[in-house]
DSSP file (Angstrom, degrees, kcal/mol; ACC not computed):
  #  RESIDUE AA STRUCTURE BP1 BP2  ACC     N-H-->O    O-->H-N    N-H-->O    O-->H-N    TCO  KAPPA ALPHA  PHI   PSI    X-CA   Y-CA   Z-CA
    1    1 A X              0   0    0      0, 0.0     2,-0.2     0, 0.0     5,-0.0   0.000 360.0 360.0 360.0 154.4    2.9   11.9   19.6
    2    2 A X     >  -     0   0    0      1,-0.1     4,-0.5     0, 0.0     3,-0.5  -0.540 360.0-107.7 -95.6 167.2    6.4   12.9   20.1
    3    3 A X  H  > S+     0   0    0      1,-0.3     4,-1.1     2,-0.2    -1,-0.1   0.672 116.1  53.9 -77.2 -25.6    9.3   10.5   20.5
    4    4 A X  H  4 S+     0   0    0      1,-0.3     4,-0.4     2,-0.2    -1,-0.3   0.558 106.9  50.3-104.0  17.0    9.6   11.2   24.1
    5    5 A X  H  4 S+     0   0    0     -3,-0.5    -1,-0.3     2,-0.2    -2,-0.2   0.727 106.9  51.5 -93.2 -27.1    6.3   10.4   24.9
    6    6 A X  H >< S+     0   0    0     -4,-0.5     3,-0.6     1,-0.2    -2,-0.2   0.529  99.2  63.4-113.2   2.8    6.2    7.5   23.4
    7    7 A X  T 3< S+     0   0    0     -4,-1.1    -1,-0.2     1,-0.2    -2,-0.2   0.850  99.8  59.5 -73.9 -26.9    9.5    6.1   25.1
    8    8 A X  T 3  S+     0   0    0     -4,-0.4     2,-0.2     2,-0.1    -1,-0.2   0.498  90.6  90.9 -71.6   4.6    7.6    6.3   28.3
    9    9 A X  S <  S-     0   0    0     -3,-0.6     2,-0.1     1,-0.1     3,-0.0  -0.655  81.6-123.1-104.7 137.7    5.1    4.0   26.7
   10   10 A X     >  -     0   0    0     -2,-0.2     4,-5.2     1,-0.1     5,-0.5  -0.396  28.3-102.8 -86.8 177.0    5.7    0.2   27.3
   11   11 A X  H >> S+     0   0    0      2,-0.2     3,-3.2     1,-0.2     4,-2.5   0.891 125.1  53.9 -33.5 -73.3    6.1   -2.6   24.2
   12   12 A X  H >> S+     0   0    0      1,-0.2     3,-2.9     2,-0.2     4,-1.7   0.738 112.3  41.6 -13.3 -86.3    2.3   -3.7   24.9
   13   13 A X  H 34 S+     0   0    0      1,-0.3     4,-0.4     2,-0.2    -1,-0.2   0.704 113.9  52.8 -50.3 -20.2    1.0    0.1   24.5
   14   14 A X  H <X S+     0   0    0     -4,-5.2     4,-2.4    -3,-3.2    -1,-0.3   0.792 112.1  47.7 -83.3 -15.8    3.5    1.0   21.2
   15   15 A X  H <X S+     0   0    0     -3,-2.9     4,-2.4    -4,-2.5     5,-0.3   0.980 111.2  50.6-103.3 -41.1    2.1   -2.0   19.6
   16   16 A X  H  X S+     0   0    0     -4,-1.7     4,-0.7     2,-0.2     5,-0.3   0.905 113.2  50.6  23.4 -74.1   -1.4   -0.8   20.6
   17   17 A X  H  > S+     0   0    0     -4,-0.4     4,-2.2    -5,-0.4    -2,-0.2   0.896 108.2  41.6 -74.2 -46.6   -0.5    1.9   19.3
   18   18 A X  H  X S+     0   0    0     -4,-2.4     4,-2.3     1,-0.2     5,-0.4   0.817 108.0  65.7 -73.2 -15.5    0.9    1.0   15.8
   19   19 A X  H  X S+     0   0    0     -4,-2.4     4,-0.5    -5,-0.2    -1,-0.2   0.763 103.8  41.3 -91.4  -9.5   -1.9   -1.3   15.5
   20   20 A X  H  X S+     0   0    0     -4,-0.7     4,-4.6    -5,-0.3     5,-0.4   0.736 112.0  61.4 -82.0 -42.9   -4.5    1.6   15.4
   21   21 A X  H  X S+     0   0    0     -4,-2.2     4,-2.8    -5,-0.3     5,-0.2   0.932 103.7  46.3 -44.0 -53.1   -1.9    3.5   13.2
   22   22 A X  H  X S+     0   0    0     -4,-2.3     4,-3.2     1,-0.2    -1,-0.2   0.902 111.2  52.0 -71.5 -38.7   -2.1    0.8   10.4
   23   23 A X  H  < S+     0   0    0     -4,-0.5     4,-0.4    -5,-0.4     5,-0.3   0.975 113.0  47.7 -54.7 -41.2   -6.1    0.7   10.5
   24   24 A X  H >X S+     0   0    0     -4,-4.6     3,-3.7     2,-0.2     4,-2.9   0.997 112.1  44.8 -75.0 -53.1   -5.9    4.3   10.1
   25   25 A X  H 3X S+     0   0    0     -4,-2.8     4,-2.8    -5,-0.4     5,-0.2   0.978 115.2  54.3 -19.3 -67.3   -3.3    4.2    7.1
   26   26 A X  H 3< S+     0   0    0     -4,-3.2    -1,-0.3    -5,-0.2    -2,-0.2   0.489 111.6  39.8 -61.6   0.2   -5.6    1.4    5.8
   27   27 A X  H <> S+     0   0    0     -3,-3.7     4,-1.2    -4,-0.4    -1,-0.2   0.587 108.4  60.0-107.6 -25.5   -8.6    3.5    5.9
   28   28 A X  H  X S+     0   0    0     -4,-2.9     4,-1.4    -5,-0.3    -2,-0.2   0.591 109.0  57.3 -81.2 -15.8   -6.6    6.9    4.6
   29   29 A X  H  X S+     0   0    0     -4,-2.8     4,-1.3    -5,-0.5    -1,-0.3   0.926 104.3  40.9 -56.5 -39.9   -6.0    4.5    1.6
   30   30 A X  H  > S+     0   0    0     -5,-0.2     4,-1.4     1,-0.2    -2,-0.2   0.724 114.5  51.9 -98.1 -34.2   -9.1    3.6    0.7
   31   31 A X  H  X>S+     0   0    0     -4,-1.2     4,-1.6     2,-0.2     5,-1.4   0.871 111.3  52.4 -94.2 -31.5  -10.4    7.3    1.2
   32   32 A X  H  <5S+     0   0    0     -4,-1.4    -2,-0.2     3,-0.3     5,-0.2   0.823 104.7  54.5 -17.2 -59.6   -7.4    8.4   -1.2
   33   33 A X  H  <5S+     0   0    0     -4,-1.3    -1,-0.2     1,-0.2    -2,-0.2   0.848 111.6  44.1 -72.8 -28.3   -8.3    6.1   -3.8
   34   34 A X  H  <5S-     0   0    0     -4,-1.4    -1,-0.2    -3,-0.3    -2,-0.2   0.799 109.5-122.2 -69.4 -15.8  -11.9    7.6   -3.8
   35   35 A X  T  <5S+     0   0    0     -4,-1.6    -3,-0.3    -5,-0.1    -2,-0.1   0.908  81.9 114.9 104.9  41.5  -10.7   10.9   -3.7
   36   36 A X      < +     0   0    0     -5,-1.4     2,-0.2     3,-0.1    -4,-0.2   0.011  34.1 129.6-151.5  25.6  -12.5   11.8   -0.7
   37   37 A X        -     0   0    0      1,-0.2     3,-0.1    -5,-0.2    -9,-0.0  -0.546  33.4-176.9-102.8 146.4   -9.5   12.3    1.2
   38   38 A X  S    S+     0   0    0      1,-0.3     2,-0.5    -2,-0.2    -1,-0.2   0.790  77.1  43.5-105.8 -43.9   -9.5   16.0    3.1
   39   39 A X    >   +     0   0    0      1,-0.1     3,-0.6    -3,-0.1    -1,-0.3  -0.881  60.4 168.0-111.8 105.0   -6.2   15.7    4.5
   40   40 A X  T 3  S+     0   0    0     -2,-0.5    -1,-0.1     1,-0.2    -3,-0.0   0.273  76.0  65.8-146.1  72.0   -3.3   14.3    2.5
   41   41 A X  T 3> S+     0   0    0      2,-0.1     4,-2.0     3,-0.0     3,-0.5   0.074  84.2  88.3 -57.1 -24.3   -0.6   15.0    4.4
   42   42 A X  H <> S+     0   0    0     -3,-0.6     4,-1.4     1,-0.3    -2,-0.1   0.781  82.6  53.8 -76.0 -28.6   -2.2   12.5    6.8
   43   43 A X  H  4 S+     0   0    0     -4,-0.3    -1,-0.3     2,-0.2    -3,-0.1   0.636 102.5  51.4 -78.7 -13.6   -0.6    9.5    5.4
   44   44 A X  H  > S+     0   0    0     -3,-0.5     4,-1.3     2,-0.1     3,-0.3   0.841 113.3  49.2 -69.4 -35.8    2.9   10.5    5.5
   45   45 A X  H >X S+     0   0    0     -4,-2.0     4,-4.3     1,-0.3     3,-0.5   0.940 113.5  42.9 -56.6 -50.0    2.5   11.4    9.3
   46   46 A X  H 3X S+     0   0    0     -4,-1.4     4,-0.6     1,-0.2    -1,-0.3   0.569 114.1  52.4 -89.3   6.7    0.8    8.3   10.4
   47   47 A X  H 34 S+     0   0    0     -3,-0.3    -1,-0.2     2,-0.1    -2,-0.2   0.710 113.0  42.4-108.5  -1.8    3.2    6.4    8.3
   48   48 A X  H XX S+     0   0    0     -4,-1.3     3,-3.7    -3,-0.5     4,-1.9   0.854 109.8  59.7 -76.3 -58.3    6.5    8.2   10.1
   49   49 A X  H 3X S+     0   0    0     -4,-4.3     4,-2.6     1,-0.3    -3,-0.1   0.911 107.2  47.8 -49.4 -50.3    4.6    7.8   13.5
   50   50 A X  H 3< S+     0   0    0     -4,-0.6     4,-0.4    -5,-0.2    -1,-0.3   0.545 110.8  48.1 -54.1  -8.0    4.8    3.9   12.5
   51   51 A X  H <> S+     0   0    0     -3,-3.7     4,-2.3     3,-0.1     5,-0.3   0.846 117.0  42.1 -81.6 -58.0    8.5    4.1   11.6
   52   52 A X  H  < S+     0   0    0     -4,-1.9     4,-0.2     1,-0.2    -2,-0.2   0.651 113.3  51.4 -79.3 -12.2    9.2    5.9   14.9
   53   53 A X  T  X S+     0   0    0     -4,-2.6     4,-5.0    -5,-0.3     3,-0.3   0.908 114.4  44.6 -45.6 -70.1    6.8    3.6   16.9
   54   54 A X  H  > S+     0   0    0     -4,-0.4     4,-0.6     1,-0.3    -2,-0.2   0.861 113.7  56.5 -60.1 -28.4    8.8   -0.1   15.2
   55   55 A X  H  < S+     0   0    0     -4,-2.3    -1,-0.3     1,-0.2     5,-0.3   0.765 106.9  39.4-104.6   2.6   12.0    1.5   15.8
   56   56 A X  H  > S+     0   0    0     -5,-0.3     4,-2.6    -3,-0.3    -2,-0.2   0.922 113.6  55.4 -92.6 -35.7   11.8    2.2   19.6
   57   57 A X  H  X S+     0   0    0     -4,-5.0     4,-1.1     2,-0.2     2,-0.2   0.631 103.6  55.8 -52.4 -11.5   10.3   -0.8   20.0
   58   58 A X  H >< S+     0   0    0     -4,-0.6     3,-1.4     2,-0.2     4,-0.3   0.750 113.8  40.7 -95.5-135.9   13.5   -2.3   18.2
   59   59 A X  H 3> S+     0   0    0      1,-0.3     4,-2.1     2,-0.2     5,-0.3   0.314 109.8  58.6  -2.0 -59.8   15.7   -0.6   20.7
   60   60 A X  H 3X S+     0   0    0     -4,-2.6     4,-2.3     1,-0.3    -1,-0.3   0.963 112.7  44.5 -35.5 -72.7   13.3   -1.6   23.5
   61   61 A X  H << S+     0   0    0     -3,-1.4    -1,-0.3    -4,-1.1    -2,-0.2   0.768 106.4  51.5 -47.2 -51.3   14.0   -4.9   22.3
   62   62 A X  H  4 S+     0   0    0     -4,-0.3    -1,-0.2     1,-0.2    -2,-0.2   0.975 110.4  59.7 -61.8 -73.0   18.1   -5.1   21.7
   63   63 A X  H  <        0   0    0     -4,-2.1    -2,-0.2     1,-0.3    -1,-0.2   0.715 360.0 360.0 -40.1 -43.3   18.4   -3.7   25.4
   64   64 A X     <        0   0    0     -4,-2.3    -1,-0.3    -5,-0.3    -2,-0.2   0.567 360.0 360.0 -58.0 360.0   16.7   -6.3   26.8
């Protein structure tokens, strides 16, 4: 998702969101360590989307 898609998003739905992100990380591990990984590019992306997820929610958060 892009950044300004996911400002329109409330806390609830980014953490949602990040909390599928980390299963998927955690699964893109596992298939790494067998080797059976197709994509693997796919874990630096879902681990940026979880940077840019924690830090709007970290802004979200100061404003308030």
């Amino acid at each position: 998702m892009k950044t300004e898609e996911l400002r329109e998003l409330s806390v609830t739905e980014l953490q949602a969101k990040m909390e599928e992100l980390r299963i998927e990380l955690f699964n893109l591990r596992f298939q790494k360590a067998k080797n059976l990984l197709d994509r693997p590019d796919r874990i630096r992306i879902v681990r940026r989307e979880i940077a840019r997820i924690s830090t709007i929610i970290k802004e979200i958060e100061q404003k308030a």
